[in-house]
N, C-alpha and C positions, 0 to 999 in steps of 0.2 A: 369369526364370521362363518362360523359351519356351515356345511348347506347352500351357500348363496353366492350362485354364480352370478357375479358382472355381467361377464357381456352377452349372457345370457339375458337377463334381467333386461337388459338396455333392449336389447334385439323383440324384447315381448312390448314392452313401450312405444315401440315403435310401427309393430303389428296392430299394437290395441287404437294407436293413433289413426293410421292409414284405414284401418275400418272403420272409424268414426269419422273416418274423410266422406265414404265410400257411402256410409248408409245416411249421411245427413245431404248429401245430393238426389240420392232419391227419394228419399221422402220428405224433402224441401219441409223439413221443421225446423226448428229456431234451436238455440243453445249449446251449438258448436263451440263457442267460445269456450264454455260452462265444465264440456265433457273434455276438452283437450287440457283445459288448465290441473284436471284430478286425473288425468291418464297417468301418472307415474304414481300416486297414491294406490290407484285403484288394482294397479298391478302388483305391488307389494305385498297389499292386503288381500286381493287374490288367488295370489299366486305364491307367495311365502308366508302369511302368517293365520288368516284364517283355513281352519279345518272344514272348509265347505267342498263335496264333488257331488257326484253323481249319486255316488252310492248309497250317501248319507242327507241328502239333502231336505229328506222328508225325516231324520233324524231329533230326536229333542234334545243331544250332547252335541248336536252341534254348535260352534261358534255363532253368535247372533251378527250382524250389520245392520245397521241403519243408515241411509244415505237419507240426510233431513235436505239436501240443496236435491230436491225431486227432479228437478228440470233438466239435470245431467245424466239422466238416466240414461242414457245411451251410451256412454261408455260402461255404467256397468252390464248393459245388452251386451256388448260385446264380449266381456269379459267370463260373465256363464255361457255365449257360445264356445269361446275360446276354451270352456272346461267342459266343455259337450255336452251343459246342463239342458239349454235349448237347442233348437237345431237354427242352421242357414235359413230354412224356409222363415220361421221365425222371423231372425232378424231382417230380413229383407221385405215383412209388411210391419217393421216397426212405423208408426206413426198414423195406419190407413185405418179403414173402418174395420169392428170387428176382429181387429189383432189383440190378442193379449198383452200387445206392447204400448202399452199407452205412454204418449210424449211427456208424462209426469210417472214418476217409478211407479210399479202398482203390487199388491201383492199376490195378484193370480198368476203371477210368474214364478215357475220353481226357483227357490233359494233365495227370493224377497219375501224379507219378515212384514215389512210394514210398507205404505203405501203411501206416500209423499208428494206434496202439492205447493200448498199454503206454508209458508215457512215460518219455522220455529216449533212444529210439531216434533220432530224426530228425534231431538235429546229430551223430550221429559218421559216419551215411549221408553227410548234407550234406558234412560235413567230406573224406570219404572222394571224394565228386567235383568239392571242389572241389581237392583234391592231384592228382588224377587231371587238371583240364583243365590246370592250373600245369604240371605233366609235360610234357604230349605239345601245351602253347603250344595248347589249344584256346580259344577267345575271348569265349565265353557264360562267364554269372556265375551262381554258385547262393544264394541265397535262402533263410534257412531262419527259418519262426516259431516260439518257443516262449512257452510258459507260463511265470510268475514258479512257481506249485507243482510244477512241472518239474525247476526248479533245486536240490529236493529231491534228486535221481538223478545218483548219481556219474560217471555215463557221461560228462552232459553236461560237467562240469570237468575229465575226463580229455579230450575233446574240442577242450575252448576252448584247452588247455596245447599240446594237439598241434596245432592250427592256429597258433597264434601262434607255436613254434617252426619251422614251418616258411613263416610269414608268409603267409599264406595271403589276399593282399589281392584275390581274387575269390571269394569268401565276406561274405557281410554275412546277422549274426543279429541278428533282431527280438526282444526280452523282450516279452510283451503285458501290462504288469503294472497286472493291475487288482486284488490285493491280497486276493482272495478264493481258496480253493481248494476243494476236494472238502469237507474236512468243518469249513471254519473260517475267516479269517483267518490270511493266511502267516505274518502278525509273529509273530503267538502259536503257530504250528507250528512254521516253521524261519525265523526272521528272519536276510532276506537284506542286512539294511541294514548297514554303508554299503556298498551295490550296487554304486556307481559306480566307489568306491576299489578293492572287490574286483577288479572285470573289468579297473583301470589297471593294477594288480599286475600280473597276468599278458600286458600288453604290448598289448592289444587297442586297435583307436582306437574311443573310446566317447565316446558320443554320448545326452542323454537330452531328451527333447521329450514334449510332450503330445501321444497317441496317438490326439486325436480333429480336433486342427487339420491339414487336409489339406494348409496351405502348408507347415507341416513337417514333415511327411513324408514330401512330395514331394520337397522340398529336401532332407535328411536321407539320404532312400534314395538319390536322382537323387548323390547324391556319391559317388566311388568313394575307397578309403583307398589311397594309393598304394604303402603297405608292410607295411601288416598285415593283420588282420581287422576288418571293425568288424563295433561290436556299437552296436544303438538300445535304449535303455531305454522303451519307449513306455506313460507314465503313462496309465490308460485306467482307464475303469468299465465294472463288469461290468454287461448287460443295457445297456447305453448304447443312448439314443436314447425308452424308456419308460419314465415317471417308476417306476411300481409293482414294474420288475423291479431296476429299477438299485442294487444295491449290495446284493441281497438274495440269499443263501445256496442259499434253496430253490430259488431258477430253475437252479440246475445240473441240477437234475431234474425239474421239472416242464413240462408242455407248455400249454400255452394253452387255454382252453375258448370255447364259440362268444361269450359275455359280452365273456369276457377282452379275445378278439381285438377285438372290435368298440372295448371299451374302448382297446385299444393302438396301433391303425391311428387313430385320433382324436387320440391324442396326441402321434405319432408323430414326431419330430423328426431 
């Protein structure tokens, strides 16, 4: 595990959480739950394995991402300020008029490829360049996150069939599956179980870990598949890191009050 310090790692999960405590109370938007449940995803990816900064940002060897679950865009707001891609001004009119930071990911922000809303877009984009570097032997990897209530949207398995048929082993998709969606419980909307078997069917190298332990994720993502696509099943809780959000329905939509916060920055893990 070269490179990857622990508690290091924990320590920036932790950061990356407390400012997505911090900017979802003032700009009283929705999808706290959303953004805390991929906070230890988003920090891996990040922060140890894509080649994204400052320098290179407007780069074409850079590493691509797609975040298709758009609504969580606010932690990765945080995560390009945390790498000084945007500035504090920035995130602090995330969500108001005239910000570049629109409450759905957008791509007028440096170091956003694609611009995400409407779910089930983001992996056939992804898909699309990662056939595209395969082609023309370009050597960046694309990246793409999605949501378990995502997997509702046909796009996305028209996607996964078209990457595996054309083996698309510089492609790696993340499931963020914390088991909650928009208005319910997946199982009892569109149960995707058994998950695992579904994605081997279709030839994909799958992989499934706890999406909050950072050693495996690291390890996990840091693997590259040498003949297909892989896909991470990343088992996660939604609102992860404060007890009162975690696992609860209404934080898809609700935003923090000055109480709340005080309450969740104290418990904050």
């Amino acid at each position: 595990m070269s490179n990857f310090n622990l508690l290091k790692s924990k320590a920036k999960s932790k950061k990356i959480r407390e400012m997505c405590l911090k900017i979802n109370h003032i700009s009283k938007t929705s999808h706290l739950g959303s953004s805390l449940s991929i906070s230890d995803i988003i920090n891996i990816l990040f922060f140890e394995i894509i080649n994204l900064n400052k320098a290179n940002v407007n780069s074409n060897l850079r590493d691509r991402f797609i975040l298709s679950k758009g609504h969580a865009c606010l932690c990765v707001y945080v995560s390009l300020y945390l790498k000084k891609i945007i500035s504090l001004n920035d995130l602090y009119n995330y969500g108001k008029n005239n910000s570049i930071l629109m409450a759905h990911i957008s791509h007028k922000v440096p170091g956003i490829e694609f611009s995400t809303g409407s779910l089930g877009h983001g992996l056939p984009f992804a898909t699309g360049k990662a056939l595209y570097a395969k082609k023309f032997n370009k050597k960046w990897h694309t990246y793409c996150l999605l949501s378990d209530g995502e997997l509702n949207e046909g796009s996305n398995w028209e996607s996964l069939l078209f990457a595996s048929h054309h083996k698309l082993n510089n492609l790696t998709i993340i499931i963020d599956y914390n088991k909650i969606q928009s208005f319910g419980n997946t199982n009892e909307i569109i149960n995707l179980e058994p998950i695992e078997d579904k994605f081997k069917s279709l030839n994909l190298d799958v992989v499934r870990i706890n999406g909050h332990n950072l050693k495996s994720l690291f390890l996990s993502i840091k693997k590259n598949s040498k003949t297909k696509p892989k896909i991470i099943i990343a088992d996660t809780i939604k609102g992860y890191g404060v007890k009162f959000i975690e696992n609860k329905l209404e934080w898809h939509y609700k935003s923090l009050s000055s109480e709340q916060l005080h309450k969740a920055l104290n418990i904050l893990r």
